[in-house]
C-alpha positions as CSV (number, residue, x, y, z in Angstrom):
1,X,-17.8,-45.5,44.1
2,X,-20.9,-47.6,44.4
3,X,-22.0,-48.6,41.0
4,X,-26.0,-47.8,42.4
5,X,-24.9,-44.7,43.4
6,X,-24.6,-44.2,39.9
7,X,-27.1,-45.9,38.8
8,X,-29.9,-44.1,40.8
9,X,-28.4,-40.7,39.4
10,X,-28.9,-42.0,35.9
11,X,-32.6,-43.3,36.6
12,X,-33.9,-41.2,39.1
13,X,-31.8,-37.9,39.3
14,X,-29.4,-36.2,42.4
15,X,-30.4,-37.0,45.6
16,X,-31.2,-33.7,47.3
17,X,-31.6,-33.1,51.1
18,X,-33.2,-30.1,52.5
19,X,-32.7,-28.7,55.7
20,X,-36.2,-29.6,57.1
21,X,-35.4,-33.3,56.1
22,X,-31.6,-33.1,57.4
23,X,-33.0,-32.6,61.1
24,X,-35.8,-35.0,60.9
25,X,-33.2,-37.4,59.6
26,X,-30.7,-36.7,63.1
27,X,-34.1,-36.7,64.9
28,X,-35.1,-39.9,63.6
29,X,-31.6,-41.5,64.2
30,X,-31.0,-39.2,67.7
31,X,-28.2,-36.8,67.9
32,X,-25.5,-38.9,70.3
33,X,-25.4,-41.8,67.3
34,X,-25.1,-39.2,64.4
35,X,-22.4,-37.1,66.3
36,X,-20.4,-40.6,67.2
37,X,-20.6,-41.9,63.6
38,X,-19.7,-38.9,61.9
39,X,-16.3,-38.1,63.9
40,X,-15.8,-42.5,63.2
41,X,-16.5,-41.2,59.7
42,X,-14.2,-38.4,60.2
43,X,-11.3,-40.7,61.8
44,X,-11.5,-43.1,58.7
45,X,-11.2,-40.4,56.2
46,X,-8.3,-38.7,58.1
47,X,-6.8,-41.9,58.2
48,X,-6.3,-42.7,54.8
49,X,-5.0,-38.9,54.5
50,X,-2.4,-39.3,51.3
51,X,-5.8,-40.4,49.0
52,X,-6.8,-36.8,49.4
53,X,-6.5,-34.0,46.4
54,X,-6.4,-31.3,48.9
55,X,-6.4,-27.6,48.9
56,X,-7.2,-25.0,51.4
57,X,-10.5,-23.4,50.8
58,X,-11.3,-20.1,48.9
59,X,-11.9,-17.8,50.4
60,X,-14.1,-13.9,49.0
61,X,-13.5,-11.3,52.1
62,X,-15.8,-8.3,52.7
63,X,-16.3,-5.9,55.4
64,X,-18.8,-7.7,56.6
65,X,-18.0,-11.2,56.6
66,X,-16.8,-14.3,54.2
67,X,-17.7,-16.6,51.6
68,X,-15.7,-19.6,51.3
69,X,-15.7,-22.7,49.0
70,X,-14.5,-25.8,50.6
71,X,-13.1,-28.7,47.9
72,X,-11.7,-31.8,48.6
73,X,-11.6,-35.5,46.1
74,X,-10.2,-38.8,46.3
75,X,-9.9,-41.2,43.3
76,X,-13.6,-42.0,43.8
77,X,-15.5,-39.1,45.6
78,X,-15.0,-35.2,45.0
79,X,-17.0,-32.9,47.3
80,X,-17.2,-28.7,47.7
81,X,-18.9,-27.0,50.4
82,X,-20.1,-23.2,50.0
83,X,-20.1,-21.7,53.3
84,X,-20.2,-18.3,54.7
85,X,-19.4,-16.5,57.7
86,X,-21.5,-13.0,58.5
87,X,-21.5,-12.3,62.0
88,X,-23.7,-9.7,61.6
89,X,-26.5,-11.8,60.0
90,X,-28.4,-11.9,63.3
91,X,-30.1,-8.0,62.4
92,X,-31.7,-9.9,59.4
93,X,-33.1,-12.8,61.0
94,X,-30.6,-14.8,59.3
95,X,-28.1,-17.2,60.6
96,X,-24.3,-16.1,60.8
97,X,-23.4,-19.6,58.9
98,X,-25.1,-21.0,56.3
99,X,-23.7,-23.8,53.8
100,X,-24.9,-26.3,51.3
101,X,-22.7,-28.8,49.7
102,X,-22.5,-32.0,46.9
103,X,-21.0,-35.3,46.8
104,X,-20.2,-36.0,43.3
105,X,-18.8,-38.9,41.4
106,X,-15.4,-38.7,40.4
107,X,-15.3,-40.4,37.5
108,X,-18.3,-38.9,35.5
109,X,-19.2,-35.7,37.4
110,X,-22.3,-37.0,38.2
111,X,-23.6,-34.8,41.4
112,X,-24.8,-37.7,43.4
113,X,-26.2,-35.8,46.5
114,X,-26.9,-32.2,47.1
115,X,-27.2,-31.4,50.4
116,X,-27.7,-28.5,53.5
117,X,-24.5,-28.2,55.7
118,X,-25.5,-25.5,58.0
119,X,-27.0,-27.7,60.3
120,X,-24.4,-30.4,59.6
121,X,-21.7,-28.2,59.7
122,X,-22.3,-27.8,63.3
123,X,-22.9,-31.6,63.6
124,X,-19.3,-32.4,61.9
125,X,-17.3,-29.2,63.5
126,X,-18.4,-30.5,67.5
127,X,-17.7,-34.5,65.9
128,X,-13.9,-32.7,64.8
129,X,-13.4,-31.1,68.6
130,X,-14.5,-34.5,70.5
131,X,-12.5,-36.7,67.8
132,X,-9.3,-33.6,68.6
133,X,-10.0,-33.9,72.3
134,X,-10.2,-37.6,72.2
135,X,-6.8,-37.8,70.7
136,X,-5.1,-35.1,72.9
137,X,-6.7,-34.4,76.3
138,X,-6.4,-36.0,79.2
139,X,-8.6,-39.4,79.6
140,X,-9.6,-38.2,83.2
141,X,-11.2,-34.9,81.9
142,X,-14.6,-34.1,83.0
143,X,-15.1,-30.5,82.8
144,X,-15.1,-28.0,80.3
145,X,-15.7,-24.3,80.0
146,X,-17.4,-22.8,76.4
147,X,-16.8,-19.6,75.7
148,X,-19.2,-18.4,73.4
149,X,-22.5,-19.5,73.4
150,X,-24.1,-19.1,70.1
151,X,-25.5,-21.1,67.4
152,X,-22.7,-24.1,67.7
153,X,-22.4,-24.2,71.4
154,X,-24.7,-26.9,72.0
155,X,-23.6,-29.3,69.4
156,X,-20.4,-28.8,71.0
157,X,-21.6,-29.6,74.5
158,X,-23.3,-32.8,73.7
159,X,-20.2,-34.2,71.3
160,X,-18.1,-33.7,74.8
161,X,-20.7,-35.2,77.2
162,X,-21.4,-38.7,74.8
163,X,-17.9,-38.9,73.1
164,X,-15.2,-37.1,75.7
165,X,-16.4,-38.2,78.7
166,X,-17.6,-34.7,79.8
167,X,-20.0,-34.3,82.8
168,X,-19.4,-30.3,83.7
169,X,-20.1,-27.3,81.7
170,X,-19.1,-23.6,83.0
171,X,-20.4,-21.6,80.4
172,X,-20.3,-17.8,79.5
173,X,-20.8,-15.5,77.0
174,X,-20.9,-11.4,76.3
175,X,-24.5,-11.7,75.8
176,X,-26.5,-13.0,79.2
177,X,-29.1,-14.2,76.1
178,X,-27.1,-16.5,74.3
179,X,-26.1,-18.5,77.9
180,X,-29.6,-18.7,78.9
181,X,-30.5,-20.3,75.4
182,X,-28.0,-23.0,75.6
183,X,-29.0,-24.1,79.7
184,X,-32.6,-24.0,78.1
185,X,-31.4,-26.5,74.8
186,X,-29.8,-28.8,77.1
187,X,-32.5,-29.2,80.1
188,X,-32.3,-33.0,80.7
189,X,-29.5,-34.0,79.2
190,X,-27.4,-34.7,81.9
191,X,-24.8,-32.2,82.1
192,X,-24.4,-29.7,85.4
193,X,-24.0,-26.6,83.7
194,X,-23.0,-23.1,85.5
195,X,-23.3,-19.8,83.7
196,X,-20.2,-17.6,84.9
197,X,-20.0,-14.2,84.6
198,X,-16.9,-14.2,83.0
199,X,-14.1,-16.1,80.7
200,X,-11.9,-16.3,83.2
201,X,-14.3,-17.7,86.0
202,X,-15.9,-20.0,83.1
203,X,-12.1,-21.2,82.9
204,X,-10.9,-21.7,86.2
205,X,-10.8,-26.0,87.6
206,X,-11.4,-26.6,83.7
207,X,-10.1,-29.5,82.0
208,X,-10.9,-28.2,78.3
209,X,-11.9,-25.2,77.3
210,X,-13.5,-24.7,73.9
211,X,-13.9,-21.2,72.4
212,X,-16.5,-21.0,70.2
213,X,-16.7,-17.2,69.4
214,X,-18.1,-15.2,66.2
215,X,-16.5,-12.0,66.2
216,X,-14.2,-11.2,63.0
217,X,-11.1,-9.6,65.2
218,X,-7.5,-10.6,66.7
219,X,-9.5,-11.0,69.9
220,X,-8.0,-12.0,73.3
221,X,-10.6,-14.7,74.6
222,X,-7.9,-16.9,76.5
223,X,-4.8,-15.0,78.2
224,X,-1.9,-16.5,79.9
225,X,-2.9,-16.2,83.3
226,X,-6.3,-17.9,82.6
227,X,-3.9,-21.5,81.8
228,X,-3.7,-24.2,84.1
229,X,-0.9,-27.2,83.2
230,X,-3.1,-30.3,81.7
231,X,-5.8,-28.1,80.1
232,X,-6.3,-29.0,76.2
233,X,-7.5,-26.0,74.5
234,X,-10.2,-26.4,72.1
235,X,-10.2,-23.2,69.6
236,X,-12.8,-23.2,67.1
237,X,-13.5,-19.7,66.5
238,X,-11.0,-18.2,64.9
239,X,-11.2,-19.7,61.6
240,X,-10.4,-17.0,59.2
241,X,-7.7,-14.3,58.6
242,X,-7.8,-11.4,61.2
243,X,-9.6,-13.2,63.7
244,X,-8.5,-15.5,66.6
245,X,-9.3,-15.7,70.1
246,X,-6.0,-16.7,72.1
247,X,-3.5,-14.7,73.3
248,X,0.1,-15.3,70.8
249,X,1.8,-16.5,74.3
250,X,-0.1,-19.4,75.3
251,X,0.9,-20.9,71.6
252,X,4.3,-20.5,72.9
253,X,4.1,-22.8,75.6
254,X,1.8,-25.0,74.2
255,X,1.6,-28.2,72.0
256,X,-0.2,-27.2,68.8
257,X,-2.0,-29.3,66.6
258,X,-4.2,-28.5,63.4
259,X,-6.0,-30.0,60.6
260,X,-4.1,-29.3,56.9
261,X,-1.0,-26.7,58.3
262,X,-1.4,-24.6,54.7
263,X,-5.0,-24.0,55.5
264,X,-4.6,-22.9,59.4
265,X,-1.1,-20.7,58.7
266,X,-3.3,-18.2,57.0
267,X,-6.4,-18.6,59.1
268,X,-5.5,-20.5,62.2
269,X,-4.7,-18.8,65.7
270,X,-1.5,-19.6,64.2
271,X,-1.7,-17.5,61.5
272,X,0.5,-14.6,63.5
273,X,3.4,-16.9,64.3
274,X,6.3,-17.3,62.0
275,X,6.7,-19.9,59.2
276,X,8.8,-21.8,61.4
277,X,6.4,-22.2,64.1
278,X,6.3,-26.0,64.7
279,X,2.7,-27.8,64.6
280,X,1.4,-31.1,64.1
281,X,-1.6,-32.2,61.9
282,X,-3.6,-34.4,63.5
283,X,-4.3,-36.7,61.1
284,X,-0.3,-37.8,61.6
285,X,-1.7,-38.8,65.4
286,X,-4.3,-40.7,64.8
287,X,-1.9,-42.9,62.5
288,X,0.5,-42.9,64.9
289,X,2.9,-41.0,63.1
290,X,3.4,-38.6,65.4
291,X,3.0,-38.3,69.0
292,X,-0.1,-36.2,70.9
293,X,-0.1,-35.1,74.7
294,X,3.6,-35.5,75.9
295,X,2.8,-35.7,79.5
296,X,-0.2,-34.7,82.2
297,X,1.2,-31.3,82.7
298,X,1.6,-30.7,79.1
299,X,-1.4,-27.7,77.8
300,X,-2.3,-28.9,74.0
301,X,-4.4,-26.5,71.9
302,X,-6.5,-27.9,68.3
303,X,-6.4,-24.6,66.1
304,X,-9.3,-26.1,64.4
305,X,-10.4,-23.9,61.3
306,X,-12.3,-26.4,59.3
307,X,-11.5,-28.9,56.8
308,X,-12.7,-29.6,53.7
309,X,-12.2,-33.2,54.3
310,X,-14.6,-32.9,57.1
311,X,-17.4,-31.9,55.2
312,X,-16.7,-34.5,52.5
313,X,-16.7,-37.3,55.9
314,X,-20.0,-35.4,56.8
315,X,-21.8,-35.6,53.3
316,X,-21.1,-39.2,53.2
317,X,-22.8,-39.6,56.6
318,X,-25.5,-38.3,55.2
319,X,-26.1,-39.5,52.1
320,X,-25.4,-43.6,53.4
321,X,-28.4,-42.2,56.2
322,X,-30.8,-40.8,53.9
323,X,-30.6,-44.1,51.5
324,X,-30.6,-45.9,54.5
325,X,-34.3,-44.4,55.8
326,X,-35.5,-43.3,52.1
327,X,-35.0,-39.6,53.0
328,X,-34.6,-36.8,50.6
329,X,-36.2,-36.3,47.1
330,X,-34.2,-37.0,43.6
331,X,-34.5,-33.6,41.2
332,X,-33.8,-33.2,37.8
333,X,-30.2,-30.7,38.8
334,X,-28.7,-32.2,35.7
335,X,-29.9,-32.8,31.9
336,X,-30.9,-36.3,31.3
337,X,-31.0,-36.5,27.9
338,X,-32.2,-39.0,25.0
339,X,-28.8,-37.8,23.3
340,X,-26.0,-36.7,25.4
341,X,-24.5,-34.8,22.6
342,X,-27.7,-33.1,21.9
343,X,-28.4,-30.5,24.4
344,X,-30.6,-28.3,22.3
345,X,-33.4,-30.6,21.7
346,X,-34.7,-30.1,25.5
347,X,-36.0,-26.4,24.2
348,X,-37.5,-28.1,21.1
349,X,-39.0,-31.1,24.4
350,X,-39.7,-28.0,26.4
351,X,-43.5,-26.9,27.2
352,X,-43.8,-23.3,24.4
353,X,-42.9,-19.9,26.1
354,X,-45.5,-17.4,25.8
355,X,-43.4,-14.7,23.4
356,X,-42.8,-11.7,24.4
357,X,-44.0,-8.4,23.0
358,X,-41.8,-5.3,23.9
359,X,-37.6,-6.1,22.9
360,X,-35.7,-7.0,26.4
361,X,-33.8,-3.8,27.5
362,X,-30.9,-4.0,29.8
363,X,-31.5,-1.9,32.3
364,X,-29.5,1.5,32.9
């Protein structure tokens, strides 16, 4: 832990980032460098794996959707991240994720930095799939089909185009819409992009294919007859119990790799296959523990769910950036007090309350 860190909490309060500041800040710093830093961020923290308290996340299911809590701490840093997942959220004008999350210091609690994650959620999921694809697909790839084409799909075009290597995009989704709203984000940015009419046209001559889908079922994006030997198979969708998006078989004949095995068993694509079901976390890669891609002919799949120690890698990007440009406003979240031990005497500080003049009634 940085001893200012600290320091600046004590004088000056958290450091809070809003969503309006969190895009100026990537817009300031452009998206290509904060996508590369935070999967370098990403790497580092996977890399150093065994410092991690880790847990999977906690999950409160409804009918219509899920909130989750996302922990994670080393000896220095502890981090959460409240996320939720409503795919029907687009009826209310709302987003189908939203997230906010803190950075806090380990040794006194202090909440250092309090931050938005929706929009760097999809920053640090599309830094995870290029860091994954990096590691596992073939160096010559160049094209890759997305399947699904909603609020993430962009992020995760442009992490393939400046990290992977990626040149082509065949794109398609169930609504004409969504496709048409992604070709129109990425005017100019250098990727040939064709909108297919279906998955398994979007598929066919890929390299990767990423499927990015929001639907909460045990869907069937990817069938057997849509793989090709060399593809590495980018799920990202299915990311909670009850919902995945490749067929059981593909798994089967497949190299598997995810991001903390406890986590994706219950959420993962894997989450149907049996206890025994052997898969490799990627972080065991990257040290070169364990071997990725076998051969050219070999078809890897990332069952990528979501991490909490990829949030905690993507708070840290973005509290170092917002000190770094004097972003973000400090707020009073905690007491600062002339006597720690004295928390009543901030009423007795506290501007007078006008009374009030009929008894507060619970209501019936």
């Amino acid at each position: 832990m940085k001893n200012t860190d600290l320091t600046q909490f004590r004088d000056t309060g958290t450091l809070y980032l809003s969503a309006p500041e969190a895009a100026e800040l990537i817009r300031r710093q452009g998206l290509p460098f904060c996508l590369q830093h935070m999967a370098e961020h990403i790497r580092a923290d996977f890399l150093r794996w065994a410092d991690f308290d880790k847990t999977a996340r906690v999950a409160a299911h409804s009918k219509d959707g899920v909130i989750e809590l996302m922990p994670v701490a080393d000896d220095h840093r502890y981090s959460f991240k409240y996320v939720n997942g409503h795919p029907g959220n687009t009826r209310f004008g709302m987003s189908t994720v939203m997230a906010f999350g803190v950075l806090a210091d380990v040794d006194t609690g202090a909440p250092l930095f309090l931050s938005e994650l929706t929009l760097t959620t999809a920053l640090r999921t599309a830094a995870m799939s290029a860091l994954a694809a990096k590691t596992l697909a073939r160096p010559d790839s160049r094209v890759m089909a997305l399947i699904g084409n909603g609020a993430q799909s962009e992020f995760q075009a442009l992490a393939f185009q400046h990290l992977v290597g990626i040149t082509t995009l065949r794109v398609y989704d169930v609504d004409p819409a969504a496709s048409a709203k992604l070709v129109a984000n990425l005017q100019g940015s250098g990727l040939q992009i064709t909108v297919c009419a279906s998955t398994a046209e979007a598929v066919k001559g890929a390299d990767i294919v990423t499927t990015v889908t929001a639907d909460k079922a045990m869907a069937l994006i990817l069938t057997p007859d849509m793989i090709q030997p060399g593809m590495h198979l980018n799920a990202v969708g299915g990311d909670c119990p009850g919902k995945t998006e490749l067929h059981g078989d593909i798994l089967d004949v497949a190299k598997v790799f995810v991001e903390y095995e406890p986590q994706s068993r219950v959420e993962g694509e894997i989450q149907h296959k049996p206890a025994d079901f052997a898969v490799t976390e990627l972080w065991q890669v990257l040290r070169g523990e364990r071997a990725g891609r076998d051969n050219v002919k070999q078809v890897t799949v990332f069952d990528s769910v979501g991490f909490a120690l990829e949030d905690f890698s993507a708070l840290r990007f973005m509290m170092d950036s917002a000190l770094r440009l004097g972003m973000g406003e400090r707020i009073a979240l905690i007491p600062q007090l002339a006597d720690p031990k004295n928390l009543f005497d901030m009423l007795n500080a506290a501007a007078p309350v006008a009374s009030v003049k009929a008894p507060f009634r619970l209501a019936a």
